[in-house]
C-alpha positions as CSV (number, residue, x, y, z in Angstrom):
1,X,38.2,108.4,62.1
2,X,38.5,105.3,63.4
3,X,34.6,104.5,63.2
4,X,34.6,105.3,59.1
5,X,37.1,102.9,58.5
6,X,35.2,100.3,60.7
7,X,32.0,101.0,58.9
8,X,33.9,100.8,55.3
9,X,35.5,97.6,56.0
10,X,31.6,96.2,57.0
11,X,30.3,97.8,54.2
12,X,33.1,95.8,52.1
13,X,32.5,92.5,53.6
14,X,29.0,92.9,52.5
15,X,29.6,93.5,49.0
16,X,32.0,90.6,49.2
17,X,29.3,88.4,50.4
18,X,26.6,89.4,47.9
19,X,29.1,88.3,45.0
20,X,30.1,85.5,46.3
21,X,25.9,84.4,46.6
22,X,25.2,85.5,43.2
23,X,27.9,83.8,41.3
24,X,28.3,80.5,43.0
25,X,27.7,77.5,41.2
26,X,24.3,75.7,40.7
27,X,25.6,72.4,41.7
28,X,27.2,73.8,45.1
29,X,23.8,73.4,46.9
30,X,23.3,69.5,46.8
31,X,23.8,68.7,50.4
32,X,26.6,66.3,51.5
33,X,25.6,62.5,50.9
34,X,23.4,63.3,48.2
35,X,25.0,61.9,45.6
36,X,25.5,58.9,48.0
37,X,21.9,58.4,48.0
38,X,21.6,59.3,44.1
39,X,24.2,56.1,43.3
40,X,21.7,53.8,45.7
41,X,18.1,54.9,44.1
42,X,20.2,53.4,40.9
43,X,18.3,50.7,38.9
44,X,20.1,47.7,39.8
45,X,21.3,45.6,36.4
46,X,20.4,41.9,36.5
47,X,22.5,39.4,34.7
48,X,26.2,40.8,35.6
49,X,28.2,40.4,38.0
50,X,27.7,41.1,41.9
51,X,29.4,44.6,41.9
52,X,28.7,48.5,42.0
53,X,31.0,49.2,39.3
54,X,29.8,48.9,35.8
55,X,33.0,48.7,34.2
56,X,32.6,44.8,34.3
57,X,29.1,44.4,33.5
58,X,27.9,42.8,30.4
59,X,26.0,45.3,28.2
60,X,22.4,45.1,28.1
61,X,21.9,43.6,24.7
62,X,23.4,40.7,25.0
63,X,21.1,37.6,26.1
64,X,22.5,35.5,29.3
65,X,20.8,32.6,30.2
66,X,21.0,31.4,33.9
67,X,19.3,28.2,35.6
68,X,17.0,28.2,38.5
69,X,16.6,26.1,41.3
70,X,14.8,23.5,39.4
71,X,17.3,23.2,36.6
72,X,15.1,25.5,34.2
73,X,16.7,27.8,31.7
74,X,16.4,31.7,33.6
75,X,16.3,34.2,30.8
76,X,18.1,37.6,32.8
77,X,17.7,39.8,29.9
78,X,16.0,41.7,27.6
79,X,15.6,40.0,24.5
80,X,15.9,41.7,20.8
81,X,11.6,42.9,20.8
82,X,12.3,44.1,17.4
83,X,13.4,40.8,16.4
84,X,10.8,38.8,17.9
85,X,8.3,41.5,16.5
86,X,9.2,40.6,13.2
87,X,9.0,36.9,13.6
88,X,5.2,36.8,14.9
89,X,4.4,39.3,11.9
90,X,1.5,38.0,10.3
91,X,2.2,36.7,7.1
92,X,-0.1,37.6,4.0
93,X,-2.6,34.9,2.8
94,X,-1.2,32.7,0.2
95,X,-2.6,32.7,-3.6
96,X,-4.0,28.9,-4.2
97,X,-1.9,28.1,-7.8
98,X,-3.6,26.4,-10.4
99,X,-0.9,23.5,-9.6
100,X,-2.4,23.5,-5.9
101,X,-5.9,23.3,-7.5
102,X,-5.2,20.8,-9.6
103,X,-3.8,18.6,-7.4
104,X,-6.4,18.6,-5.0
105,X,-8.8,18.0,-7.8
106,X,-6.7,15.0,-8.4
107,X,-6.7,13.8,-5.1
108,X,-10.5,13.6,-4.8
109,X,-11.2,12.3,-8.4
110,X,-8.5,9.4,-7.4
111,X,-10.6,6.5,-6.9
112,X,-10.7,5.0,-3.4
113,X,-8.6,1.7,-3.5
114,X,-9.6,-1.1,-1.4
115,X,-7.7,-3.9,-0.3
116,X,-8.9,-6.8,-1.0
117,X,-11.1,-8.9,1.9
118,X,-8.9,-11.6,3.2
119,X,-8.4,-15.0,1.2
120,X,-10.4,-17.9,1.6
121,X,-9.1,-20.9,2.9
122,X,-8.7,-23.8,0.8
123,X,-8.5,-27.6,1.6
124,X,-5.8,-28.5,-0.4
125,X,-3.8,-25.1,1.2
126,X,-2.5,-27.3,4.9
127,X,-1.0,-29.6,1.8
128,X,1.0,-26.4,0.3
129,X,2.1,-25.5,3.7
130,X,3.4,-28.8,4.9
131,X,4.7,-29.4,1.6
132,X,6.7,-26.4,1.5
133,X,9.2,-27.2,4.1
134,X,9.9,-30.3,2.4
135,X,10.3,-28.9,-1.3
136,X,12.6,-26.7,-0.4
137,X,14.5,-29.6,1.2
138,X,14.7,-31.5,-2.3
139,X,15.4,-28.3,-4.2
140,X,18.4,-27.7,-2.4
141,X,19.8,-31.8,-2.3
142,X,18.8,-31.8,-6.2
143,X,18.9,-30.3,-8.8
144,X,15.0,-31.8,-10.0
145,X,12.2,-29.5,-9.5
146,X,10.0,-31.1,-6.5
147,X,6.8,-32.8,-7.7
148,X,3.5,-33.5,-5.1
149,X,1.6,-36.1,-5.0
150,X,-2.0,-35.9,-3.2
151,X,-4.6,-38.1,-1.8
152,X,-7.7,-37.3,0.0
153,X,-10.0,-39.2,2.6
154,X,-13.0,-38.0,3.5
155,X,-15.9,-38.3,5.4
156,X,-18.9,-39.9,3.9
157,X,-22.7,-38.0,3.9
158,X,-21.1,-34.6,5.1
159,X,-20.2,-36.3,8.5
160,X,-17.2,-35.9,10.5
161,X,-13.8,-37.9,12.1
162,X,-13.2,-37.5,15.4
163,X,-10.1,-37.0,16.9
164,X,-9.7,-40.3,18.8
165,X,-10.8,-42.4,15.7
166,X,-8.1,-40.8,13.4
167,X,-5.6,-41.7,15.7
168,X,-6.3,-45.3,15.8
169,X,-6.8,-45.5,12.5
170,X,-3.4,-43.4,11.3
171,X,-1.4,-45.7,14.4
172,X,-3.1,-48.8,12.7
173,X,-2.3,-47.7,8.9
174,X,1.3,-47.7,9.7
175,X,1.8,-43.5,10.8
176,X,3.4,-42.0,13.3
177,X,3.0,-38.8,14.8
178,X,6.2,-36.2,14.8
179,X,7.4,-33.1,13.1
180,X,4.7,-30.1,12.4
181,X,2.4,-31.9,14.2
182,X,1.2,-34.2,11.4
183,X,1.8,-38.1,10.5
184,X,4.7,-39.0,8.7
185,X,5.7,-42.9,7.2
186,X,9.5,-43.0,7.0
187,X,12.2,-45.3,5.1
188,X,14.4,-46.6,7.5
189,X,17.7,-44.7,7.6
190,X,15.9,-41.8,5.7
191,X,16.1,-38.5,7.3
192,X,12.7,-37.5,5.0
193,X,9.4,-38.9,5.3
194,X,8.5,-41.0,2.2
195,X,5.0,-39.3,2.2
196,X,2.7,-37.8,5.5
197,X,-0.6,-36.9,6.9
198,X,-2.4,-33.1,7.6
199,X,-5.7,-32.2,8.6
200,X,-7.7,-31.4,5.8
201,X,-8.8,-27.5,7.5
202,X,-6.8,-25.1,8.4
203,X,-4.4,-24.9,9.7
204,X,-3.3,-28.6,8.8
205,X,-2.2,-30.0,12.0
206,X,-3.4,-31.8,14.7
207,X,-3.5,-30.9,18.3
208,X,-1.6,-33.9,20.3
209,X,-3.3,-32.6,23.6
210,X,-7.1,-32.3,22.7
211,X,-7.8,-35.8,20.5
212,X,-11.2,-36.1,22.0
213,X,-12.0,-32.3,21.6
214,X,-11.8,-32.0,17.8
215,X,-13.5,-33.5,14.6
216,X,-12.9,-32.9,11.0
217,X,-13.9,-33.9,7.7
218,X,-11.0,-35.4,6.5
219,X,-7.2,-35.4,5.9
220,X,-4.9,-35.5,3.2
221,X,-1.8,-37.7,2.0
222,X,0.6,-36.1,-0.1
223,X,4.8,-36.6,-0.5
224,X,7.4,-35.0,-2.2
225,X,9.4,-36.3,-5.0
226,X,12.3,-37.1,-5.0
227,X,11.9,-38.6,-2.2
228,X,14.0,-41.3,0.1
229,X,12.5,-44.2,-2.5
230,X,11.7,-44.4,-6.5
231,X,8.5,-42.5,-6.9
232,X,6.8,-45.6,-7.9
233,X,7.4,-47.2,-4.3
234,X,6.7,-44.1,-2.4
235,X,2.8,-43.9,-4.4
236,X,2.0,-47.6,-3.8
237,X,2.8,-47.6,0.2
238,X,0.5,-44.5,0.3
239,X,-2.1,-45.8,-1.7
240,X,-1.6,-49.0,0.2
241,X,-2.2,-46.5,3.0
242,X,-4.9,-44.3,2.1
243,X,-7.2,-47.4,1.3
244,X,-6.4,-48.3,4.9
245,X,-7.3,-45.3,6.1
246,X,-10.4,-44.8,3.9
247,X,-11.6,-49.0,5.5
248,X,-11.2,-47.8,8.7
249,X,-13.1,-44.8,8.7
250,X,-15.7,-45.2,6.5
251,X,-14.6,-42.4,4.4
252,X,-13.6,-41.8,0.7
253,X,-10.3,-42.1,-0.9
254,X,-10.4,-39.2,-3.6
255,X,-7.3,-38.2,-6.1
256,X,-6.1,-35.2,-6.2
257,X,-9.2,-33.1,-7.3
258,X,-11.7,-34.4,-4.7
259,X,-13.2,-36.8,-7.4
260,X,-13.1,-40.3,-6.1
261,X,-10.8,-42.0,-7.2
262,X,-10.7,-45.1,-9.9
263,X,-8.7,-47.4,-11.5
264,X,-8.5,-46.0,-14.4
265,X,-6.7,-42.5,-12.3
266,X,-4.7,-45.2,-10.4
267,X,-3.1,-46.4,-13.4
268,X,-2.7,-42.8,-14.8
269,X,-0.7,-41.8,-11.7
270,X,1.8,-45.2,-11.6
271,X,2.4,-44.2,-15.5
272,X,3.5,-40.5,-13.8
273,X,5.5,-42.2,-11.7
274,X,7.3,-44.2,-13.2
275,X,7.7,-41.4,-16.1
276,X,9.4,-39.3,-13.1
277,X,11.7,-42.5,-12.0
278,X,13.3,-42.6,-15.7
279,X,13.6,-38.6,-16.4
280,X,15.6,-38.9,-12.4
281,X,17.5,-42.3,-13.4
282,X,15.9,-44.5,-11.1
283,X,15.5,-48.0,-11.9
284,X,12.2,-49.4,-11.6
């Protein structure tokens, strides 16, 4: 008696046994520490912050920039592929309009403009540009529009002055040398030259430092009225000087348009003058 109920409570625990193995749950055989080791074989997220939770991490789409070492901008995520996908999407060929077409047929029908080749330089030009200074002198103290008055002496039989013999003769005609390097006669007390001296070639002055280096064909007289004196006084002293000049150097004394110059143009010019002294109310 006592043996059956030994065997039945054995026979019992084995049915007990074979339940509990066929309905326990799938997930009951992980060993222990396997979920441990799940969490570590993770992907670990780069960009947030230095922590196993991701509670606090920023989500994956959203573009962090870091710096590295070297101060260069670190891109730690993921940018938007679809957008960038779009933006390198190769755009369809463009139609050429009949506005593009004509303008490009404008553009090479359009004559080719030149500029034009570089001016010549004149003789009488060093005049303009020492005269210049001095015009705009008088236009400002008067209200009379500035007249000039040129002379020429030049060379004979294409030769040339040198530089030492037009300094002894421009110290002997009465000249001195001074502003923009020219010759100037001046009225005492006048703050104006009453007439001056260039070089005849460009650029119209003279090189104080190299006398015996240069020659030239010739220089010019000219003044600018109104001047310090009547504008009959001012064309006699340089007449009286360019006659000088011309005796000295064996050169020409021509008017104003190179042509030698006469009596007949001399008494032309003193009529100008004195013309100019009554329109300015000078007294003559």
């Amino acid at each position: 008696m006592e043996n059956l109920r030994l065997i039945l409570i054995l026979i019992g625990l084995g049915v007990l046994a074979a339940i509990w193995l066929l309905h326990r749950p799938e997930g009951s055989s992980r060993k222990p520490g396997a979920s441990r080791r799940e969490d570590s074989r993770r992907e670990p997220f780069i960009g947030g912050a230095a922590s196993n939770s991701t509670e606090n991490a920023d989500p994956p789409d959203s573009a962090s920039l870091e710096s590295d070492e070297f101060g260069e901008p670190l891109q730690t995520t993921l940018p938007d592929l679809g957008a960038a996908a779009h933006e390198h999407e190769p755009q369809p060929p463009r139609r050429s309009t009949g506005e593009d077409r004509g303008a490009a047929d404008d553009s090479s029908a359009r004559p080719r403009v030149d500029l034009p080749p570089e001016r010549e330089w004149r003789e009488s030009e060093p005049v303009r540009e020492a005269a210049g200074r001095e015009a705009v002198a008088v236009e400002r103290e008067n209200a009379t529009v500035p007249k000039i008055v040129t002379l020429y002496v030049r060379a004979r039989d294409d030769r040339s002055i040198s530089g030492l013999s037009l300094l002894d003769a421009a110290i002997k005609a009465g000249l001195r040398f001074g502003e923009m390097k020219i010759f100037h006669r001046r009225h005492r007390g006048a703050t104006r030259p009453v007439f001056s001296m260039a070089n005849i070639t460009r650029p119209g002055s003279f090189d104080p430092s190299g006398w015996n280096l240069f020659q030239t064909p010739g220089v010019t007289l000219f003044m600018t009225l109104p001047g310090p004196v009547s504008a009959l006084d001012a064309w006699d002293a340089m007449l009286a000087t360019g006659k000088r000049l011309a005796e000295l150097l064996d050169a020409d004394l021509m008017d104003d348009a190179q042509c030698l110059l006469t009596r007949q143009r001399i008494a032309q010019i003193r009529e100008d003058m004195r013309d100019f002294d009554r329109r300015n109310g000078l007294n003559t």
